[in-house]
N, C-alpha and C positions, 0 to 999 in steps of 0.2 A: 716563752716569755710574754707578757701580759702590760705594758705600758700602762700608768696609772695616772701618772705626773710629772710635768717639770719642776713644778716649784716656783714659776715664773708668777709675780705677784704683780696686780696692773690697776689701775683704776678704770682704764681702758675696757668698756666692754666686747668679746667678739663678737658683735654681732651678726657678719656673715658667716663665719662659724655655725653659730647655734642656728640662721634660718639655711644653712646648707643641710647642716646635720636634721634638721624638723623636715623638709622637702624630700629629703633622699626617705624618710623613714614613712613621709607619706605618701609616696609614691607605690613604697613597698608593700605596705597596705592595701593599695589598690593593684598591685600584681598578686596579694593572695585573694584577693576578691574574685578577682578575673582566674583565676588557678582553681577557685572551686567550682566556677561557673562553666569551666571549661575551653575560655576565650584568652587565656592567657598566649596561646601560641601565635595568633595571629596578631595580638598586638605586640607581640615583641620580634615576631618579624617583619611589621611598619615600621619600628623604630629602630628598633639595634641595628648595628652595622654590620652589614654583611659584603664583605672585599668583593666576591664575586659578583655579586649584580651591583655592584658600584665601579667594579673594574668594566663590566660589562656594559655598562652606563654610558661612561664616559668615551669609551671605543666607538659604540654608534653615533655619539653626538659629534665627537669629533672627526669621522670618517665617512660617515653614513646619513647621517640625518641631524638636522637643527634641530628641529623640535624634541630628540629625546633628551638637550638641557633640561626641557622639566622637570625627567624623571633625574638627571643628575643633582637636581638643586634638590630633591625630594630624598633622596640618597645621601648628599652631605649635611640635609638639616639633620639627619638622625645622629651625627658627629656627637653635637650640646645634649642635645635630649636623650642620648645610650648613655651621659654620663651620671642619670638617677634613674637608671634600669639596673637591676642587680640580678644575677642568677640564684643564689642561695643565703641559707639564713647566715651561713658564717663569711659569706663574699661580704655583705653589708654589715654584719658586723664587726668583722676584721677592717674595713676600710674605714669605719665610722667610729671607731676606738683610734686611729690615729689620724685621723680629721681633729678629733676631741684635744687627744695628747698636742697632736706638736702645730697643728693648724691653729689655735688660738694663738700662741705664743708669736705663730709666721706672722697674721696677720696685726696684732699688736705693732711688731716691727716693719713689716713694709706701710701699713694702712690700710683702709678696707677698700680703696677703690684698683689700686694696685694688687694689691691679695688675690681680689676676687678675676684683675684682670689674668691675673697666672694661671689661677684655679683652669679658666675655659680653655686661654690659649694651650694649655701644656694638655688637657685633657683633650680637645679637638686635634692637636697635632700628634698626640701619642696613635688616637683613632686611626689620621692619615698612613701612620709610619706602618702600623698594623695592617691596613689596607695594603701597599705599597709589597711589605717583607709576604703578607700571605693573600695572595691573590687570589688561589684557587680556595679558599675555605666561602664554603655554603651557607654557615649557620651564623646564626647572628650574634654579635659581639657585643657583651654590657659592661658594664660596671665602671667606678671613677677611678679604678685604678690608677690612670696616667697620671689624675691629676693629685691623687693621694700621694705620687712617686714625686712628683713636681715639688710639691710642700714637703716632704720628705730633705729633699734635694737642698733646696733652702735652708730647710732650718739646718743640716750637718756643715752647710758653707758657712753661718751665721755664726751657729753654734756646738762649732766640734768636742767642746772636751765637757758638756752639760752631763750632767748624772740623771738619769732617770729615773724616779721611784718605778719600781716596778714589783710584780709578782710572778717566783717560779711555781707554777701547780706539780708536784708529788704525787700523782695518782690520788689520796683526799687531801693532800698536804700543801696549802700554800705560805711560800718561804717567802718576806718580803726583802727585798733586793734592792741597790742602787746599780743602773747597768749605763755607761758610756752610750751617749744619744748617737754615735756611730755606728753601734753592733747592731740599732735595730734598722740599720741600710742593708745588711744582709739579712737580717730576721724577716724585711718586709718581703723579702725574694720567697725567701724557703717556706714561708705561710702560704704561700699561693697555691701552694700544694695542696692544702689541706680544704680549698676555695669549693669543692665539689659538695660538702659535708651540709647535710638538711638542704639539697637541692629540687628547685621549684620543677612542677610536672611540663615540660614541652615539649611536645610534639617535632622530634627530628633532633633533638639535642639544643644547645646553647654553649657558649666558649667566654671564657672572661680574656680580660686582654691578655696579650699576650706577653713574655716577657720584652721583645721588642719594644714594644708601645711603651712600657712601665717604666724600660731605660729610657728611651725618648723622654719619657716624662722627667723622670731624675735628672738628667743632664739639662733637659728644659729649665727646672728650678735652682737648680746649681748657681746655673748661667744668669739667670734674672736676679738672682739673690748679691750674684760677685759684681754684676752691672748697676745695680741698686747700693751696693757698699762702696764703690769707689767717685 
C-alpha cells in the first residue's frame, strides 16, 4: 500500500513539513557524498545513537567520574540529530511519504509550532525508550521513525475513519484505492521490514529504530493529539 493523499484542502501552508521533508533529503545527500568517499561510517557513528556507549556513558558519569557528563551530553545530543540520519534509500523514503501524507494534514491542525514540538519530543523520547529496551546493541541507531510513528499516532486519534487515496502496485499494475487512515497504523509496522532495501555501505552494520522506540512514538502522538483535543 502506497499513501498518496488525504484529500485535506487548506489554505494553510505546511511549512514545517515541506522544510523537514527538504532537510531530511539534504542531509541524505550528504550521507551519499560521505558513502562514496568512504567517510560515511564514522560520521554516523558520531551521530546516530548507539545504547551501548550511551549506556556506558552515563554508568561512569554517574558512578565513576564527573567529567564523563561530556561525553553523555555528547551521546544524547545525537537523540535530535539521528532523527535526519537515514540508513537506506527506502528508510527515507518510506518515512518521508508519510511525513508528506499525513504530517501536513497533523500539522494544519495542531499548528506549526506545536507540530514541530511533537516531531522532536516523540522522536528524542522514542531514541531514549530504544536506548533503555536495547542496551546492549553496538551499532548506531537512525532514522525519524519515532517521530513519523508520533504523527502517525496523531492524526488516527484526530482522524480515525479519513479514507486514504492511495495505490496497490500488481507487480506492473497499480490499482488506485481508498484505504481507512487506520490500516496504515499497521502498514507503518510491517514496512519496516522492508527498511534494509538499497542500503547505505557501513562499516559494522547500522539498525533503524526499533519497534519499541516507533510504539513509544505512536503512543507519544496519540497522547499529545487526545491532550490537544480536549
Amino acid at each position: 500500500m502506497i499513501p498518496i493523499s488525504d484529500n485535506f484542502y487548506s489554505w494553510k501552508k505546511p511549512i514545517v513539513t515541506y522544510w523537514l521533508i527538504g532537510i531530511n533529503i539534504a542531509i541524505f545527500c550528504g550521507e551519499l557524498n560521505l558513502d562514496i568517499h568512504g567517510q560515511l561510517g564514522n560520521f554516523v557513528n558520531s551521530w546516530g545513537i548507539i545504547p551501548l556507549q550511551t549506556k556506558i556513558a552515563i554508568t561512569n558519569a554517574v558512578f565513576y567520574n564527573s567529567a564523563a557528563w561530556i561525553v553523555v551530553f555528547w551521546r544524547l545530543l545525537a537523540l535530535p540529530i539521528s532523527l535526519f540520519l537515514h540508513s537506506s534509500f527506502s528508510q527515507i523514503l518510506g518515512n518521508l511519504l508519510f511525513l508528506w501524507v499525513f504530517g501536513k494534514t497533523v500539522e494544519r491542525s495542531l499548528g506549526r509550532q506545536r507540530y514541530l514540538m511533537l516531531y522532536f519530543a516523540a522522536g528524542i523520547f522514542a531514541g531514549m525508550i530504544q536506548i533503555f529496551m536495547e542496551s546492549k546493541l553496538a551499532i548506531p541507531v537512525v532514522g525519524a521513525n519515532g517521530a513519523i510513528s508520533a504523527i502517525l499516532g496523531a492524526y488516527i486519534i484526530k482522524f480515525p475513519k479519513v479514507k486514504i487515496d492511495s495505490v496497490l502496485p500488481l507487480i506492473i499494475i497499480f490499482i488506485p484505492v481508498e484505504i481507512p487512515a487506520f490500516l496504515y497504523l499497521f502498514w507503518w509496522f510491517i514496512q519496516q521490514l522492508f527498511y534494509s532495501i538499497g542500503g547505505l555501505n557501513i562499516p559494522g552494520g547500522i539498525a533503524n529504530l526499533g519497534y519499541w522506540g516507533q510504539f513509544a512514538g505512536l503512543v507519544t502522538g496519540a497522547a499529545f493529539m487526545r491532550m490537544v483535543k480536549r
